[in-house]
C-alpha positions in Angstrom: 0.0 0.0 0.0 2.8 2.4 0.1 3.5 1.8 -3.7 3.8 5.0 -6.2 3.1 5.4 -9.7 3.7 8.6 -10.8 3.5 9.7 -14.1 5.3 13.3 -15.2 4.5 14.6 -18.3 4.0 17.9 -20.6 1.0 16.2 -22.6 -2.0 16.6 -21.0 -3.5 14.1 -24.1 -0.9 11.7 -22.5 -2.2 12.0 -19.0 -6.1 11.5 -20.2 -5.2 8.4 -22.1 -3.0 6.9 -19.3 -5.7 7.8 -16.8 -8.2 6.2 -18.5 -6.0 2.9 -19.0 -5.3 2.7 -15.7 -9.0 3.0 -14.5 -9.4 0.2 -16.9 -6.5 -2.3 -15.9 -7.5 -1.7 -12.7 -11.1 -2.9 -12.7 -9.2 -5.9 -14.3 -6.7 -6.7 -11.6 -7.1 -9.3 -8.8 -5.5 -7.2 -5.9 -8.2 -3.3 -6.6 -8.4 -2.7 -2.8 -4.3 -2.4 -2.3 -4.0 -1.0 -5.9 -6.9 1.5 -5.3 -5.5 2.5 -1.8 -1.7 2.8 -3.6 -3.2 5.1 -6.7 -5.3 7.5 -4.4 -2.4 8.0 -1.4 0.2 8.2 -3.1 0.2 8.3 -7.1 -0.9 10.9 -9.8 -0.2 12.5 -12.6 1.5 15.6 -12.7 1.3 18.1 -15.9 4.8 19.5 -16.7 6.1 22.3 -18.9 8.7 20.0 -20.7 10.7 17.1 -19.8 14.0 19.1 -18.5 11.2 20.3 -15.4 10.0 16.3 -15.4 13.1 15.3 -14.4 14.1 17.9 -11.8 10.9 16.7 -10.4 11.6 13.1 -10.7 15.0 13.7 -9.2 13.6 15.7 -6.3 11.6 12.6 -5.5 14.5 10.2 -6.0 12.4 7.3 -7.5 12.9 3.3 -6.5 12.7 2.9 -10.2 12.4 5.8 -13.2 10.8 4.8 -16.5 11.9 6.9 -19.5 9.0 6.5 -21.9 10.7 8.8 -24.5 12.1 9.1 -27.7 15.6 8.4 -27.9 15.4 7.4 -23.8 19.3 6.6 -23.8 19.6 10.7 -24.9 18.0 11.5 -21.3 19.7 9.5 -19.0 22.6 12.2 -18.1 19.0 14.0 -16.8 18.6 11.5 -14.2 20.7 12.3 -10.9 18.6 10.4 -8.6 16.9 6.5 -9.0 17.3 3.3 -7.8 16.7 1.7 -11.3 16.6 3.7 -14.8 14.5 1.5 -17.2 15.3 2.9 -21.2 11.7 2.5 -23.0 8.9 0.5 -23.6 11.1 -2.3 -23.9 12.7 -2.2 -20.9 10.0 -2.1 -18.9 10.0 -2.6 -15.1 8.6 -6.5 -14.4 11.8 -7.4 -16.3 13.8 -5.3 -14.1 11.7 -7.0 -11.2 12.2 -11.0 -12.0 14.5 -11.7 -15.3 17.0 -8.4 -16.2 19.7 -6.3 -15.1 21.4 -6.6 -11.4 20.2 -7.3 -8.1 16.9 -5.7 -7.3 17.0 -4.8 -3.5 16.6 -1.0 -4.4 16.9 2.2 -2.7 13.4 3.0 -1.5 11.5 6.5 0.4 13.6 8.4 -1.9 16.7 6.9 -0.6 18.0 6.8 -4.0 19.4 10.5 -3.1 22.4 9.6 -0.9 22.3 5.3 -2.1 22.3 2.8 -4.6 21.4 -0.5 -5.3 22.3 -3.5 -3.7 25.6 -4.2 -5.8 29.0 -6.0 -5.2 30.6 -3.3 -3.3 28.4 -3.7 -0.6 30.0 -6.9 0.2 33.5 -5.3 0.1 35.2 -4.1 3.6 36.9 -1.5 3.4 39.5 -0.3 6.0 40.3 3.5 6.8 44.2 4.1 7.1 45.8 7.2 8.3 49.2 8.1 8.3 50.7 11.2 8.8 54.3 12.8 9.4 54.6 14.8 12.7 54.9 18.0 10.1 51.6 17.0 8.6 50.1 16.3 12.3 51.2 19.3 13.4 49.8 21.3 10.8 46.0 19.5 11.4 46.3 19.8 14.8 44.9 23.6 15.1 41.9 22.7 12.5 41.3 19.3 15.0 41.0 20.9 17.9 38.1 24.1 16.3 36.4 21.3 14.6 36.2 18.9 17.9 35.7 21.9 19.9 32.3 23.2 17.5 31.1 20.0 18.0 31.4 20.1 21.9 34.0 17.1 21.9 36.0 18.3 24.6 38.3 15.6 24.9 39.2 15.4 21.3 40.3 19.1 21.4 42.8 18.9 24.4 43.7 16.2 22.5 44.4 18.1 19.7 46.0 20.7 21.4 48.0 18.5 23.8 50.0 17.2 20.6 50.3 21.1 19.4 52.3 22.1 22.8 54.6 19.2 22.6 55.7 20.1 19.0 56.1 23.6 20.0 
């Protein structure tokens, strides 16, 4: 019941017609109640000026999946900043993306898709942090340290900071 299907377009021809397909498919459908509860909560159609607006829209919303249902699709792709999955016209449409195409599908949901990606292979890589610095280049950190841990009401990480400070001066 939290599903979305949003549709962003300049055509307001477009929007009539899917409108009245989807009314149509619905009354078809086996699961109306969820699907009804889903298209009146939390989907629509939204009229835009031209597709450049569409997709600062779409991008704004960070989508689990964006379908580009335009001509040359591929062309707009450097539009999109923000989706889980990018699905590149009626061909590639988004059951196949669900069950039998492309990677993993644990996607980035709530607009996630923002600051995260897919499930994908580097999430099962561990990465270790290393830090290694010359007592010029600690020295020279030090002051920055100790305002930064200080604005942030780390006390102890300050005089830290600073404790290393006196002992190079």
């Amino acid at each position: 019941m939290l599903a979305s299907a949003i549709l962003l377009t300049p055509s307001v021809a477009l929007a009539e017609r899917v409108n009245a397909v989807v009314e149509r498919r619905v009354a078809q459908l086996s699961r109306q109640e969820i699907l009804q509860v889903s298209l009146s909560n939390r989907s629509g159609i939204v009229l835009v000026n031209d597709l450049p607006q569409a997709f600062e829209l779409a991008n704004a919303y960070a989508p689990e999946h964006l379908c580009l249902l335009v001509e040359d699709a591929f062309n707009w792709v450097g539009y999109v900043q923000h989706a889980g999955g990018v699905f590149l016209g009626e061909q590639s449409y988004e059951v196949l993306g669900d069950y039998v195409a492309g990677p993993s599908h644990s996607m980035p949901t709530g607009g996630s898709a923002r600051f995260a990606s897919p499930l994908n292979v580097l999430d099962f890589v561990k990465i270790v942090s290393l830090v290694g610095l010359t007592a010029q280049g600690a020295a020279e950190l030090s002051r920055q340290a100790a305002i930064l841990a200080q604005a942030e009401h780390l006390d102890a990480h300050a005089a830290a900071a600073r404790a290393r400070l006196k002992e190079d001066a």
